[in-house]
C-alpha positions in Angstrom: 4.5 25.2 18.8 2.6 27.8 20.6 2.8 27.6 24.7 4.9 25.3 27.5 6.4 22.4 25.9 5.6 19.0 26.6 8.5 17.2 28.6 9.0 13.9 26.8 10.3 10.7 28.0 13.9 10.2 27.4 14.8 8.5 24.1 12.2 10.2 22.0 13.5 12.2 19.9 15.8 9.3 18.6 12.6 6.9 19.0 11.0 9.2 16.6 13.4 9.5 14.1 13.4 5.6 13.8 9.5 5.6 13.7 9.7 7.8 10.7 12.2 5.7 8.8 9.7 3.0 10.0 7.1 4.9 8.1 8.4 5.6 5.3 9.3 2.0 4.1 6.4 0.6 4.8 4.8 3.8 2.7 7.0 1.8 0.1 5.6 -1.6 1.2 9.1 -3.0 2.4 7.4 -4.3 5.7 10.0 -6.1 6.6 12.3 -3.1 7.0 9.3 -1.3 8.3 8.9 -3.4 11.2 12.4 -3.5 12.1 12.4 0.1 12.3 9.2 0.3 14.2 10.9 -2.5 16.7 13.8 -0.5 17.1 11.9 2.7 18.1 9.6 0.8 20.6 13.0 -0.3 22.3 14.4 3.1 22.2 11.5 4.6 23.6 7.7 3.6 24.6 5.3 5.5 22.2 2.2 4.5 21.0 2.9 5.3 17.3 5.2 2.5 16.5 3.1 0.1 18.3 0.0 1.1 15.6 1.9 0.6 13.2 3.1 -2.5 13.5 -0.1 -3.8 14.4 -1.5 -2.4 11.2 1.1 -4.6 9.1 0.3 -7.4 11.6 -3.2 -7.3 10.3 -2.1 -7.2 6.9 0.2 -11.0 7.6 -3.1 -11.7 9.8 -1.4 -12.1 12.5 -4.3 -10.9 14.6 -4.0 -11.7 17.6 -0.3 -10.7 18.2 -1.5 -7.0 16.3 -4.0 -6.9 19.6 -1.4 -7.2 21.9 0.6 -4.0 20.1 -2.7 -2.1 20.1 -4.0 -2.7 23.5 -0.2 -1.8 24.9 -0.7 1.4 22.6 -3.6 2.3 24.5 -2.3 1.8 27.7 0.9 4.0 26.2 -1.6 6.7 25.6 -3.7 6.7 28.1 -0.6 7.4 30.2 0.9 9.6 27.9 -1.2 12.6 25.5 -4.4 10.8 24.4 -3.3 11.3 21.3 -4.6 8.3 19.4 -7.8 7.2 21.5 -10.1 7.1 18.5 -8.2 5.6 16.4 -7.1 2.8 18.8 -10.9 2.3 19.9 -11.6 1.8 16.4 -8.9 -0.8 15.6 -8.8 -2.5 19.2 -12.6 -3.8 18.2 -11.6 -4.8 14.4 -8.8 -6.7 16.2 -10.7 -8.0 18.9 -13.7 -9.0 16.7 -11.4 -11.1 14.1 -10.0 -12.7 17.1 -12.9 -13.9 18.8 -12.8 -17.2 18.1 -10.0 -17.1 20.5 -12.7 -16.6 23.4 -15.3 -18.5 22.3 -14.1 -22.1 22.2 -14.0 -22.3 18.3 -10.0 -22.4 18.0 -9.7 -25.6 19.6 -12.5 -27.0 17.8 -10.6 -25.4 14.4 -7.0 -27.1 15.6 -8.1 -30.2 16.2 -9.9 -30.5 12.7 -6.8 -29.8 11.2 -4.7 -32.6 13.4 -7.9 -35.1 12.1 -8.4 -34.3 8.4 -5.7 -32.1 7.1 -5.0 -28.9 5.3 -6.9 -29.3 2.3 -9.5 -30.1 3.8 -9.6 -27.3 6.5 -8.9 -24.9 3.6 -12.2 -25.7 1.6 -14.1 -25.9 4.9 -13.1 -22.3 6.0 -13.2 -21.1 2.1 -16.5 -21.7 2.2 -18.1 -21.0 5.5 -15.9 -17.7 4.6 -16.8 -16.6 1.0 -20.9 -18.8 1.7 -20.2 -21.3 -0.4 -21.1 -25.0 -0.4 -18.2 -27.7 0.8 -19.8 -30.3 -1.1 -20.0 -28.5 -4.4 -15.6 -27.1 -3.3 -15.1 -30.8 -2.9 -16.4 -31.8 -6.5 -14.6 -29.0 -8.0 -17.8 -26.8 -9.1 -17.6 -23.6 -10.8 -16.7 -21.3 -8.0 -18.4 -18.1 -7.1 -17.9 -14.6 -8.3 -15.4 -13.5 -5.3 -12.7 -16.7 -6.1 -11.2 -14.6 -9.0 -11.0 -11.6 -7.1 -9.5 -13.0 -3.6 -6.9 -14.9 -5.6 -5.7 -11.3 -7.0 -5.6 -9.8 -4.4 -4.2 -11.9 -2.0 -1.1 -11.5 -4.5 -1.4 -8.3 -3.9 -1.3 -8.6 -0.1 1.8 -10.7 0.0 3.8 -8.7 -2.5 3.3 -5.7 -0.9 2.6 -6.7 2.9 4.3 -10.0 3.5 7.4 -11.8 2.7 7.5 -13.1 -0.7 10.4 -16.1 0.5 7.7 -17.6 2.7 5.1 -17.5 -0.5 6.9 -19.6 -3.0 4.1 -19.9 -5.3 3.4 -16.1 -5.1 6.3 -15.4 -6.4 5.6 -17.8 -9.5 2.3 -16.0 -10.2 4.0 -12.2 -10.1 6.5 -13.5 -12.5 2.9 -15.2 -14.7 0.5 -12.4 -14.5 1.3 -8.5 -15.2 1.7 -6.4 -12.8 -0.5 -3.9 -14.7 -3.4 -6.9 -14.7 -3.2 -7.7 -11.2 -3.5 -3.9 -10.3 -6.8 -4.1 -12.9 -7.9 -6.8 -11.5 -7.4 -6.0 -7.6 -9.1 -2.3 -8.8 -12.6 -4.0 -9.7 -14.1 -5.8 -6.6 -17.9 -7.0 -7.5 -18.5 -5.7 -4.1 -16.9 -4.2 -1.9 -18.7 -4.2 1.5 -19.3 -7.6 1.0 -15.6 -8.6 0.1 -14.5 -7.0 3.2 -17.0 -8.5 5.6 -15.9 -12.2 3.9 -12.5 -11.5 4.0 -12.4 -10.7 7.4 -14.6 -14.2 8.2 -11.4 -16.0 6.6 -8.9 -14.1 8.8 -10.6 -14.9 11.8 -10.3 -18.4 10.5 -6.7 -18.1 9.2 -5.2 -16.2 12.6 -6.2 -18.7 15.1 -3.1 -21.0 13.7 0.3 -20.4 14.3 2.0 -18.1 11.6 3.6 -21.2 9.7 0.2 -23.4 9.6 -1.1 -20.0 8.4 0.8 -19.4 5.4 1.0 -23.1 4.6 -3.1 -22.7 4.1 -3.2 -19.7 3.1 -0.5 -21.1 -0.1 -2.4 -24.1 -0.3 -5.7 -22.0 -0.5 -4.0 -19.9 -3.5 -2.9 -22.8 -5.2 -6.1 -24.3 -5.2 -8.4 -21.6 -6.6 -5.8 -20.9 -8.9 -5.8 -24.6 -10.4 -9.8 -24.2 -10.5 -9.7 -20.8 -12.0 -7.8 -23.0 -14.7 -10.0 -25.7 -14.7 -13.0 -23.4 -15.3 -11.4 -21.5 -18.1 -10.1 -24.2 -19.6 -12.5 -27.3 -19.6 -11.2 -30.4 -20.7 -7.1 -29.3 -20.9 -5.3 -31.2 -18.9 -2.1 -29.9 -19.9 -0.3 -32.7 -21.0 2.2 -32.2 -23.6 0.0 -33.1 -26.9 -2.9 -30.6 -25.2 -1.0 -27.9 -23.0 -3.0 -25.9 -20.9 -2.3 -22.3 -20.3 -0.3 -20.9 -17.0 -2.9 -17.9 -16.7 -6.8 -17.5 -17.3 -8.2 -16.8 -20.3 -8.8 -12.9 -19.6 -4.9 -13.0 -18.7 -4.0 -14.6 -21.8 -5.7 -12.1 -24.3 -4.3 -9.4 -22.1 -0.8 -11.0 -22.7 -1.3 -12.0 -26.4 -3.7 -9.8 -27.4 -5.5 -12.6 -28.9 -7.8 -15.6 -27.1 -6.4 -18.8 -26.3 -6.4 -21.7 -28.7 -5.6 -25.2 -28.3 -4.4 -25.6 -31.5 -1.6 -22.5 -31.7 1.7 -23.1 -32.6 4.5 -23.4 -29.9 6.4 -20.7 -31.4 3.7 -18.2 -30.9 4.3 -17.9 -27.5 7.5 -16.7 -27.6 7.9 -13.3 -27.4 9.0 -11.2 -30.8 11.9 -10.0 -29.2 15.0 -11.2 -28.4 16.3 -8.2 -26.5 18.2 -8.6 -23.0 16.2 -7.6 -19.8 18.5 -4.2 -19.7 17.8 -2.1 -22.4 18.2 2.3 -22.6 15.2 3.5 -22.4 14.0 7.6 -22.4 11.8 10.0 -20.1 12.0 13.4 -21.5 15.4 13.7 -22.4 16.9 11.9 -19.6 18.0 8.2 -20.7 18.4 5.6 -18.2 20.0 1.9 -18.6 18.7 -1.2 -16.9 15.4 -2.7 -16.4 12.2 -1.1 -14.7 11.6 -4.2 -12.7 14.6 -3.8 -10.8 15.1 -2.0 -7.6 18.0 -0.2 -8.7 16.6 1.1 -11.5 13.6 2.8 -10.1 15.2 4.1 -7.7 17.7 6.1 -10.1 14.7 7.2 -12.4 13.1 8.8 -8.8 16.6 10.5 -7.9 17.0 11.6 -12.0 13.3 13.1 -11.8 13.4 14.6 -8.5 16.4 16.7 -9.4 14.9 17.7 -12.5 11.6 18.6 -10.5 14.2 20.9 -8.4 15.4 22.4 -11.3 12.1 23.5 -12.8 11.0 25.1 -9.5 12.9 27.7 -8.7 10.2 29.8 -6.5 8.1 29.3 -3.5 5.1 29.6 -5.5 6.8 26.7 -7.9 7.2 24.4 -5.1 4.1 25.2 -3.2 1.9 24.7 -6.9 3.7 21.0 -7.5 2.7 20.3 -3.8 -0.7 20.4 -3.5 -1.6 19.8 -7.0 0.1 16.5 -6.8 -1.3 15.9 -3.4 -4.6 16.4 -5.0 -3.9 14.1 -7.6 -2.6 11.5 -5.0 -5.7 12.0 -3.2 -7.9 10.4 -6.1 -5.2 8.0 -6.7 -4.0 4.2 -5.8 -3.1 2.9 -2.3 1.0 4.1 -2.8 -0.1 7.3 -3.4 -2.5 7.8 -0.5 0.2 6.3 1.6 3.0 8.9 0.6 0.2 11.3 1.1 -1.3 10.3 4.4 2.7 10.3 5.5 3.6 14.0 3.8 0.5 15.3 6.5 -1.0 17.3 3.9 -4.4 18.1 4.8 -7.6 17.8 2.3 -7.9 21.4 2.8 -4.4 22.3 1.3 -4.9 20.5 -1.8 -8.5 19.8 -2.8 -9.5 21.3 -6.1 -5.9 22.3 -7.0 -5.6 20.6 -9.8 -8.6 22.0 -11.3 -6.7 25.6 -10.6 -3.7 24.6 -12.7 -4.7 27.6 -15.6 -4.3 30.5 -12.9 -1.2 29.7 -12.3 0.8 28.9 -15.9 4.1 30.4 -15.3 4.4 28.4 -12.1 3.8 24.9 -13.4 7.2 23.5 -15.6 7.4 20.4 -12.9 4.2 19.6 -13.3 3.8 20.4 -17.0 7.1 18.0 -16.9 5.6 15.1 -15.1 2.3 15.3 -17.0 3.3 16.2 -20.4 6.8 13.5 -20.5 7.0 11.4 -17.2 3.8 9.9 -17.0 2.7 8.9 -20.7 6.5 7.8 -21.3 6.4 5.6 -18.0 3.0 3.8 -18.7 4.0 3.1 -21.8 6.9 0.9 -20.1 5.1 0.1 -17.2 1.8 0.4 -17.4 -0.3 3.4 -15.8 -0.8 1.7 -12.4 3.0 1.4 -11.6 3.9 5.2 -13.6 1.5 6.2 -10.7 3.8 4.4 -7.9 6.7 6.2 -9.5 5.6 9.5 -9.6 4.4 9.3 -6.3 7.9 7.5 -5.2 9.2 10.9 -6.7 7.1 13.2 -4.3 8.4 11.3 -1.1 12.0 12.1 -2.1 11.3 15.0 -2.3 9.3 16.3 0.4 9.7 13.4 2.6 13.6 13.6 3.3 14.4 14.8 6.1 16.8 17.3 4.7 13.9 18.7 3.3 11.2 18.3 6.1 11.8 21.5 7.6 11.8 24.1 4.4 8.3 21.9 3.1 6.8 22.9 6.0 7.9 26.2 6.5 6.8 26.7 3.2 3.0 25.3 4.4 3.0 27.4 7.3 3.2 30.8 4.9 0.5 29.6 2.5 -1.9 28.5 5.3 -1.1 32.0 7.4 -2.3 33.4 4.2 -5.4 31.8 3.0 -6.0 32.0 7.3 -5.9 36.1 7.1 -7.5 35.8 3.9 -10.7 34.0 5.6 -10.4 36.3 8.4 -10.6 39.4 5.9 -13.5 38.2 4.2 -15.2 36.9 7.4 -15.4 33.4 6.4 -15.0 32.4 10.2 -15.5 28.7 9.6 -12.5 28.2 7.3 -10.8 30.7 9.1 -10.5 28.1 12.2 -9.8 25.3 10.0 -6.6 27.0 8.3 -6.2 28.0 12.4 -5.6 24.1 12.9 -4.0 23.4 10.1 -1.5 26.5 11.3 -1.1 24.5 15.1 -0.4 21.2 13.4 2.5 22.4 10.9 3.8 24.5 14.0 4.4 21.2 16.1 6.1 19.5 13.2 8.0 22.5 13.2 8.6 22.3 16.8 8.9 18.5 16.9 11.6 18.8 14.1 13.9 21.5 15.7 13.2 20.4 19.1 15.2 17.4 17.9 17.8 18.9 15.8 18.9 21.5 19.1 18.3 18.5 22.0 16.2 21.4 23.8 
């Protein structure tokens, strides 16, 4: 960094580096560790940073309320410290505070006392409906529900798997274990609308946050459970699933996708059973590296990443290698799913670095084996195990170990910093002024990493 340095408070620099770890598990969805991280950095040292981002997986358990109080001392952190984050904290203070409302205007108590009178279920189809504009009456009698049910139920599995704690959502974990991975990602990738989604969904939070966390997840559960028992009902008319007449565990479109055929009430027991008999371990092959154990486990994928990003090491021995697999796979990440805009949003990669890379890939042949690697074996051998929409997760899991490690942090950047100094003089050259200052920021923002990074390596 160019100029006087700032004098920080003391602790930061080891408040930091916990805020980082914070990061990057929750960039792999394990919130749980996230939080703890981002706990013991706010204890270490006051910074806004942590606070945001705990409030963000606060919102995520809608747990509202509590998320204001991180963002509101946030802004009081950085109003007294850089101004760093104003705009963003404007922005989610008044998400927060308009999801909470019902807080101020007299509605919670009216809301808690409705549960003490009539009970869960029925405070889960009243704020269903006054959420998603759907009639009580016709919840109560068990009509056919509107478009959004199907979608909500989805995606609220994907919430609590990747947000929340899967031991507090027993029945959760029972429909992971039913439905695909690969279908619920299909599933949660095809909202009817999306504006409108969002605006319901944030109705039923304001609804859901005003309880205490354990009310909250009991109706939340007992709002899953329900729509998933009608979802049944409507696909299955008339199946009861008693043991002459059994009734599916999934919906119909989950069925074909499992069996490759439709449901009948009339198939033989035995054709549910899988043809094979193999155990859940099994070899298996990515290129020419083998690997034993099961891609559901933790273990496993997390010996494929390390395998594959020491084989992307080995296939790029240049700068102009390792800068080509950057930005070309931060351009992919760009268009991709929500793990790989995480491990992007965390690498600090800006748009300008990367967009259109990929579409450059021909000018640059002989500078390309890691990528021609991941695209040519990794990918089509992993979604053939997996599915495309986890082969995606893993391939991005792969970029964070490599560029995200902190043994690793400073050469990445270094190695930003020379490219942008060069498309920069480049611009300047040519007298395209306007990209010329944008490269210019880019330039200050990779120099305080830089800074930030060996400011805390030589306790200057």
């Amino acid at each position: 960094m160019c100029g006087q340095r700032v004098v920080r408070p003391e602790g930061y620099d080891e408040g930091w580096k916990l805020f980082e770890l914070g990061m990057a598990h929750a960039s792999r969805y394990e919130c749980e560790k996230a939080l703890g991280y981002y706990a013991r950095s706010i204890s270490i040292c006051k910074n806004p940073a942590p606070y945001i981002n705990r409030a963000n997986i606060l919102c995520k358990r809608i747990r509202y309320h509590e998320a204001l109080q991180d963002l509101l001392e946030a802004q009081r952190l950085d109003k007294a410290q850089a101004n760093e984050f104003s705009d963003v904290l404007r922005r989610e203070i008044a998400t927060a505070e308009a999801v909470t409302n019902l807080y101020r205007n007299g509605v919670r108590a009216k809301l808690l006392n409705d549960f003490e009178d009539n009970g869960e279920d029925y405070v889960v189809g009243k704020i269903y409906c006054a959420s998603f504009g759907f009639h009580h009456e016709a919840w109560k009698a068990r009509f056919v529900l509107p478009t959004f049910a199907e979608f909500h139920f989805f995606n609220e599995l994907d919430n609590v798997k990747k947000f929340d704690r899967l031991d507090l959502y027993p029945e959760v974990s029972e429909y992971l274990d039913l439905y695909p991975e690969e279908f619920i990602d299909q599933k949660v990738a095809n909202c009817p609308d999306d504006e409108a989604y969002r605006k319901a969904e944030l109705t039923l939070h304001s609804f859901l946050c005003v309880y205490d966390e354990k009310t909250m997840i009991r109706l939340r559960r007992v709002m899953l459970y329900g729509l998933h028992e009608r979802l049944l009902d409507n696909d299955y008319p008339g199946v009861l699933g008693s043991f002459s007449d059994p009734r599916p565990s999934v919906i119909k479109e989950a069925h074909c996708f499992v069996y490759g055929e439709e449901y009948s009430s009339d198939r033989d027991d035995d054709d549910y059973d899988d043809d094979d008999d193999d155990d859940d371990e099994h070899t298996f092959w990515i290129g020419d590296l083998s690997f034993d154990g099961d891609l559901n486990d933790d273990e496993t994928i997390a010996e494929v990443v390390t395998k594959l990003s020491e084989r992307i090491h080995a296939l790029s021995p240049t700068e102009l290698d390792v800068y080509r697999y950057l930005v070309e796979e931060a351009d992919r990440f760009s268009q991709g799913g929500q793990v790989e805009r995480n491990v992007l949003e965390a690498s600090g990669i800006a748009p300008l670095e990367y967009d259109g890379e990929m579409a450059k890939a021909e000018r640059y042949c002989d500078n390309r084996a890691a990528l021609e690697f991941l695209n040519n074996e990794v990918s089509p051998e992993l979604e053939k195990l997996i599915g495309s929409a986890r082969s995606a997760d893993v391939r991005a899991f792969v970029f964070a170990n490599i560029v995200l490690r902190a043994e690793n942090q400073m050469a990445m950047l270094k190695l930003r910093q020379k490219y942008a100094v060069h498309y920069c003089n480049n611009c300047s050259a040519n007298g395209h002024w306007t990209y010329h200052d944008k490269w210019s920021e880019i330039i200050d923002d990779i120099e305080a990493r830089i800074d930030q990074i060996a400011y805390g390596r030589t306790g200057d």
